[in-house]
C-alpha positions, 0 to 999 in steps of 0.5 A: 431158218437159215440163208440158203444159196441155191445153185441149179441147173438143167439140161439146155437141149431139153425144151419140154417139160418135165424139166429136171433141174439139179444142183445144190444148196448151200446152207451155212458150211452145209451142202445139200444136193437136190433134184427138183422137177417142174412139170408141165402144169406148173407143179414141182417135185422135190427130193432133198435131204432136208424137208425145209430146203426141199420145200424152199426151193419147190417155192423158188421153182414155182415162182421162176415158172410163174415168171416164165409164163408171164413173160410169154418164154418157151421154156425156164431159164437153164440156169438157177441161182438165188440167195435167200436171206435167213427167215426169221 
């Protein structure tokens, strides 16, 4: 599996779940677009061309919304931006 940098984003005045998140991956010189919903519940949906990137970033999601309501936040961040190094 190859390093990935995800680069997503959702709407700033939108406050309730379901959050639409949107943006790309970028895997070696490969971009690939993705539109990721986190519903109220925690769950996320995931569309992307490729199963594995759909899957890692349904992971990176859930975890930011596990984070989220830990720290007691209204809302997840606006913004998501992460590197994850190649899994071998």
């Amino acid at each position: 599996m190859s390093a990935l940098k995800v680069e997503l984003s959702r709407d700033a005045q939108s406050q309730a779940a379901p959050f639409t998140y949107v943006g790309t991956v970028h895997r070696g010189p490969e971009k690939i677009q993705v539109e990721a919903i986190l519903h109220e519940d925690g769950t996320v949906t995931v569309t992307a061309a490729d199963k594995d990137v759909a899957d890692r970033v349904r992971l990176l999601i859930r975890a930011v919304y596990k984070q989220t309501v830990a720290e007691g936040l209204p809302a997840p961040p606006r913004k998501i931006v992460r590197w994850r190094e190649e899994r071998v």
